[in-house]
N, C-alpha and C positions, 0 to 999 in steps of 0.2 A: 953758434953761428950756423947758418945755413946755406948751399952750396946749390946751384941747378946741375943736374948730370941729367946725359943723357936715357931718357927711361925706355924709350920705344923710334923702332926704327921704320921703315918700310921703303926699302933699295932698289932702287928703276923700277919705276910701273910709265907705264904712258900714259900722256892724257888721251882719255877716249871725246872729250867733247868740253868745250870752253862756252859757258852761258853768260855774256855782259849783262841781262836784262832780269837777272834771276837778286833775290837780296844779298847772298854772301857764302863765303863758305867754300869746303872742299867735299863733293859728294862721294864716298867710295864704295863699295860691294862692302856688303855687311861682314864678309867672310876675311876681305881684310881687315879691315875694324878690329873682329874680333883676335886673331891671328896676335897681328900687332898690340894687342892689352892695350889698345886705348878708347875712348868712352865716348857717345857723342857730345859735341858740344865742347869737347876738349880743345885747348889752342894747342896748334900745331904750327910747325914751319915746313914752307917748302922748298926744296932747291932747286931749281930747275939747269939737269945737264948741259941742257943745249945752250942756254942764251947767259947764265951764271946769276940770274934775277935770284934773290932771297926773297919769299914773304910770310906774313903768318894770318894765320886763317884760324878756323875752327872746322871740326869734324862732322858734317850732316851724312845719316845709313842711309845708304844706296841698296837696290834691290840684290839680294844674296845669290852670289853666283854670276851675276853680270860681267864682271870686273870692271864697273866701272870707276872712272877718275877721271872728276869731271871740276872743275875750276869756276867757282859763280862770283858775279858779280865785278870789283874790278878787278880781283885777282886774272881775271879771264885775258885782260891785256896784258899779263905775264907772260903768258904758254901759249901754245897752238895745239891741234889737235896732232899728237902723235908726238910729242916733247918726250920727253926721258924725264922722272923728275924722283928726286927723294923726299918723302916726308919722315919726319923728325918731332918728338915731343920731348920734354924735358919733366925731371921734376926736382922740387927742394928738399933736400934732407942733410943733415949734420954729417960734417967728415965721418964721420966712426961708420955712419949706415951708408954712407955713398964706397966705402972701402970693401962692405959685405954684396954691396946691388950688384946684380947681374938685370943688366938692359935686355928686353928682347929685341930680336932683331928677323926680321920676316926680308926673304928674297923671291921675290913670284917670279913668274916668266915672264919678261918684260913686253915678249910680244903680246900676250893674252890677258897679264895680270891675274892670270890663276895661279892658286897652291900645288904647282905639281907634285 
């Protein structure tokens, strides 16, 4: 049997800009991406502080070092610019290996969205 736990975190960033007209997707600073061990293209959830909206998205690299976090598509009518939001990836694996995983977990500076 197979379990989803949580694999990858990334704890208050803000959005820096919400694109309705864009195809889809969460775009972030490549530095988060990496940080947080998740991959492009990977589904993700978001949480959004401020308003309590849940959604799930996928991960498109943003230019490194921007900190951007940026909501395309209609995820965009989720968030505003300057929301508080967590994203969250999960993954499956059998109780015995979810017992050994240690998730990452990445905390940036919520105003800047950089790795202090």
């Amino acid at each position: 049997m197979l379990i989803e736990v949580l694999k990858s975190k990334i704890h208050r960033v803000s959005v820096t800009d919400a694109d309705l007209n864009y195809i889809g997707s969460i775009t972030l600073d490549k530095k988060l991406i990496d940080a947080a061990n998740l991959t492009v293209g990977e589904k993700v959830q978001i949480v959004n502080v401020n308003n309590g909206e849940r959604l799930e998205t996928y991960v498109i690299e943003g230019r490194e070092g921007s900190g951007e976090v940026t909501l395309n598509g209609p995820a965009a009518r989720k968030v505003q610019k300057g929301d508080l939001i967590i994203i969250i990836s999960y993954a499956q694996m059998s109780i015995d290996e979810a017992k050994k995983f240690k998730p990452t977990l990445v905390f940036p500076n919520e105003n800047t969205n950089q790795l202090d």
